[in-house]
N, C-alpha and C positions, 0 to 999 in steps of 0.2 A: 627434564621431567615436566617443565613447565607446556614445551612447545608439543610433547608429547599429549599430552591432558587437551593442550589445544585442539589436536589434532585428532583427536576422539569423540570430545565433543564436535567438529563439524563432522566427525562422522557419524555422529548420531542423529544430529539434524539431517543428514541427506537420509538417512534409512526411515525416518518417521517423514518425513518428506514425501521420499517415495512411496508410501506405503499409502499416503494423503495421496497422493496424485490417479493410484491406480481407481481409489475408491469413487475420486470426484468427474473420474468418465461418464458416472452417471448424470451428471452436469447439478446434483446439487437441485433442490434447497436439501440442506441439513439442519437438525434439531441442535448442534454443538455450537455453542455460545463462546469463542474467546474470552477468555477472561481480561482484565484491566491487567496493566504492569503494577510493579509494587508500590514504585512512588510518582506522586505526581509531581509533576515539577514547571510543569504551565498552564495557565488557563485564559484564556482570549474572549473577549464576545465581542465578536463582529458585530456591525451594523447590519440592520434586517435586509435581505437582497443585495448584502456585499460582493462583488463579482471575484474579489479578491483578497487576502489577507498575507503580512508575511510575516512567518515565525523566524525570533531570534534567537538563535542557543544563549546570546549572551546577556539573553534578559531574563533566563531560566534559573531556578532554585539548583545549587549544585547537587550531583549525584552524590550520596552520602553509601552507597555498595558500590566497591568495585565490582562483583559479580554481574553489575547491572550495566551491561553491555548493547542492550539493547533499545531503540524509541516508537513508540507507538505515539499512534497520534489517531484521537477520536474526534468525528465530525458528520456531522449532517448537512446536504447540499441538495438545491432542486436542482435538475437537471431536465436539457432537450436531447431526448436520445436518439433525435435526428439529425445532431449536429456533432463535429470533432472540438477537441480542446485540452488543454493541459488539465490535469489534475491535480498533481504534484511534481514542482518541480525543485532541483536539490542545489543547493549551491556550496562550491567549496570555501575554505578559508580565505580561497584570492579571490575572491567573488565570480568564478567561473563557471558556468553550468556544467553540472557533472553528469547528471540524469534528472530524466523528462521521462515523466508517467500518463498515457495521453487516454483519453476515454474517446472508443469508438468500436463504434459495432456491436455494444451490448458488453463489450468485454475491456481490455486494458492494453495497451502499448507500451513496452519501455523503451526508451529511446537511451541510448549510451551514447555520450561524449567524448570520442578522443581529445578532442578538439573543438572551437567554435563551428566549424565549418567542414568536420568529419565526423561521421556518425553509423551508429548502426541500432539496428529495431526488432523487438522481441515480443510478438504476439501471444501474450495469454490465448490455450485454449480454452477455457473454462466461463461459461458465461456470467457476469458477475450485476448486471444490472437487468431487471426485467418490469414492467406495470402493464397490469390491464384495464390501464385507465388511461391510454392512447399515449400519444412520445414524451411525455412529461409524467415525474414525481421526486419524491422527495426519497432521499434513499439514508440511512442511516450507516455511516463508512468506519472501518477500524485496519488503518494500515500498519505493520508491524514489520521493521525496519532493523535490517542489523549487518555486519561486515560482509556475510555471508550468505546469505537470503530471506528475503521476505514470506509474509505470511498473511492478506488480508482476506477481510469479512465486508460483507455489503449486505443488506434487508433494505427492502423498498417499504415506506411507512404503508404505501397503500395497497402491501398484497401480506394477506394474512398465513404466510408460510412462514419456515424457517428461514436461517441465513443460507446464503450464496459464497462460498468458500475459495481458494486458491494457495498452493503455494508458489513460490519462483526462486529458482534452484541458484541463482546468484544473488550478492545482495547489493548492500550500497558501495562498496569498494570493487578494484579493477587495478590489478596489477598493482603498479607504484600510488595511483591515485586513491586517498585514505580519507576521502570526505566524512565517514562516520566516525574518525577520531575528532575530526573539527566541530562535529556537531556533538560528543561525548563530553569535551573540553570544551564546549561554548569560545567554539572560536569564534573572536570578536568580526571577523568578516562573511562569515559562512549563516546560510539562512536557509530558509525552505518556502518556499509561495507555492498558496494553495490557490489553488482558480488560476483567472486568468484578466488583467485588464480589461480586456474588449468585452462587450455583452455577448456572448455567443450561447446563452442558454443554460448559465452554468451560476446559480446563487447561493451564497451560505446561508445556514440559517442554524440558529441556535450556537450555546458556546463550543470552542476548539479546545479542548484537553489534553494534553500532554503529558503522558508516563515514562518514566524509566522501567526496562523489565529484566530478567534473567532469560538469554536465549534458551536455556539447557532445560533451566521449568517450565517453559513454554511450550518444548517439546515433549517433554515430559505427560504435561497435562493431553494437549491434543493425543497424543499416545494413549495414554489409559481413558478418557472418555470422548474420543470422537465417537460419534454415533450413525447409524444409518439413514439412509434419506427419509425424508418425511414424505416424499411426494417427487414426482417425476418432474423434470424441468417444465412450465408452464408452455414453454413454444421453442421449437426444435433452433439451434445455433451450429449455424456452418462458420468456420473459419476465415479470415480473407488467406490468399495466398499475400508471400511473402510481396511480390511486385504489387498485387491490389491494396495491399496494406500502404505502403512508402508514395504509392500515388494516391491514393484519396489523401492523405494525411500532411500533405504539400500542394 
């Protein structure tokens, strides 16, 4: 019964998923605001123009619902939206990179780790960063993280639309590899860094907030009030092809 209910809910998630994906061909902005997770269980404030920070599950408040299977993590960052760079990247309980979320081309990268030194990449089509106030702003970020797939939100402070939406139909797990139990259970070796050491145009600013959520009301919610676009994409977004992607980004 158990694995059953499992198995309904991710089938619930892919159908409200789907249904979010068919709508955000219009490339977005939308008036539909994610909501916060229920509980909060970390909060960070970086140094002004910290190029990086990293989150530890096992400096976090523990999850006090089991229902609450899911992590969100809320942040604001300047960005050069002429350069590439990590985002977020995941690390397991053995301290190995599991997945790498990489900002380029207006849009998002994930990068999957078999291994150190085997990998594969999955271009968001949906544009997710825009300003008209030249390759630089500050954009206000809400990524939502779970076994199964993610669900983020992005607004740039300096353009006065709605939010810039996406979902992604796989999440933080990959077969055997269970990185989002280590970070559910604050495994003591498993982390998350945000940014990236080097200056490559990419600064936090203001605090990093960390929720625990419920996948199923998350879906839930998007379901009964996503909304229509507020406004047509500000400037048209082509794709990289799979090869122009893997070569700029190496």
């Amino acid at each position: 019964m158990k694995n059953y209910l499992k198995q309904a809910a991710t089938l619930m998630a892919m159908l409200v998923l789907s249904m979010i994906s068919f709508f955000s061909m219009a490339q977005g902005p939308y008036s539909y605001n994610t909501p916060n997770g229920t509980q909060q269980i970390a909060q960070v404030v970086p140094v002004y123009n910290e190029p990086m920070v990293t989150l530890r599950p096992a400096q976090w408040a523990a999850i006090t619902d089991s229902t609450l299977k899911g992590i969100e993590i809320d942040c604001a960052f300047h960005m050069d939206l002429s350069k590439k760079f990590p985002v977020i990247t995941i690390f397991s309980a053995t301290g190995v990179k599991a997945l790498e979320i990489n900002y380029f081309n207006n849009t998002l990268i994930f990068r999957r780790y078999k291994n150190p030194t085997d990998f594969y990449d999955y271009q968001l089509l949906d544009p997710l960063f825009y300003t008209n106030t030249g390759n630089s702003g500050i954009w206000n970020f809400k990524i939502y993280m779970t076994a199964s797939f993610f669900w983020i939100q992005s607004k740039g402070q300096q353009v006065p639309i709605g939010n810039f939406l996406t979902p992604v139909y796989f999440g933080v797990n990959a077969l055997t590899d269970q990185p989002m139990k280590d970070l559910l259970t604050r495994g003591s070796n498993a982390y998350i860094q945000i940014g990236a050491p080097a200056e490559v145009g990419f600064y936090l600013r203001g605090n990093i907030t960390v929720y625990a959520f419920n996948p199923t009301d998350l879906m839930v919610n998007i379901q009964n009030n996503f909304s229509n676009l507020t406004g047509s994409s500000p400037k048209p977004f082509t794709p990289l092809s799979d090869d122009d992607a893997y070569e700029q980004l190496n």
